[in-house]
C-alpha positions in Angstrom: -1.6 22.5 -14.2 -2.0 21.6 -10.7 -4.4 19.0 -11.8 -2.1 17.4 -13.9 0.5 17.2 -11.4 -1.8 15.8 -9.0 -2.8 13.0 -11.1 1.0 11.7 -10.8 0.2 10.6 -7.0 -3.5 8.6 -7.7 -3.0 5.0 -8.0 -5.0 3.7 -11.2 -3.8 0.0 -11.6 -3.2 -3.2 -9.9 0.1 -3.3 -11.1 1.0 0.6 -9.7 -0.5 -0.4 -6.5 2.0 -3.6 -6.4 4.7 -1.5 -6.8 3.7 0.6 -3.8 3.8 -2.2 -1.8 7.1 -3.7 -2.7 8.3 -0.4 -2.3 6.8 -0.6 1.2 8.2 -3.9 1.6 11.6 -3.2 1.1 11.3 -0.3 3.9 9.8 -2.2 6.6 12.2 -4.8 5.9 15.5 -2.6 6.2 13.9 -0.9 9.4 13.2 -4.5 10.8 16.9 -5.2 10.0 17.8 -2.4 12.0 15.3 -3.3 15.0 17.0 -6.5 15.0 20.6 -5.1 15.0 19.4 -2.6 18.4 17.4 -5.1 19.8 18.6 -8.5 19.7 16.4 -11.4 20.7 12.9 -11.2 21.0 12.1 -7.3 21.0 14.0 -7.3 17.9 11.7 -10.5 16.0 8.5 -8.8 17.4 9.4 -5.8 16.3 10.3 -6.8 12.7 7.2 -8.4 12.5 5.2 -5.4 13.3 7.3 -3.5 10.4 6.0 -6.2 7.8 2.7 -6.8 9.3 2.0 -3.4 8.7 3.0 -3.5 5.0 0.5 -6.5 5.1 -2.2 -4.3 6.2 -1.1 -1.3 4.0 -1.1 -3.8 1.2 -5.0 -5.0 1.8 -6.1 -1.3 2.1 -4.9 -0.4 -1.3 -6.1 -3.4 -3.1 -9.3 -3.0 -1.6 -9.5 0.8 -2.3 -9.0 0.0 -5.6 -11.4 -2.3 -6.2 -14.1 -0.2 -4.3 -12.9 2.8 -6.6 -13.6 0.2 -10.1 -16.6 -0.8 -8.4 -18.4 2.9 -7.5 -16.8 3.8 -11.2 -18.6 1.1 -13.3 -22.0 1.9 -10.7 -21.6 5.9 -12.3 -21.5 5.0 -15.4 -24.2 2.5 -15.3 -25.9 5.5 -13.7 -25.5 8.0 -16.3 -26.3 5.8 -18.9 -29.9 5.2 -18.1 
């Protein structure tokens, strides 16, 4: 049961892991609103920046993890087959 559960939480697709990252992209967007609205000016850009940057970052990792995880899968079963 606990397996089954846990399964909810893996990112399988591309399309899953795009949704992730809007999701993470709306977030770091509404905090950089809110850094801009306490810290006007400067502070307040660089700030928002950082927010989206790391969504950027986030963003790479799990389209890279993904295809690292396809990769080693297909390498398994080329494995086990011979």
């Amino acid at each position: 049961m606990l397996r089954k559960i846990s399964r909810l939480f893996v990112i399988k697709t591309r399309f899953e892991a795009f949704l992730i990252i809007y999701a993470l992209a709306l977030g770091a967007t509404t905090r950089g609103a809110a850094y801009l609205g306490e810290y006007p000016g400067t502070g307040g850009w660089l700030l928002f920046l950082a927010c989206t940057g790391a969504v950027f970052l986030a963003g790479a990792k799990i389209l890279d993890c993904l295809k690292y995880e396809r990769a080693a899968k297909e390498a398994e079963k080329l494995a086990s087959a011979d």
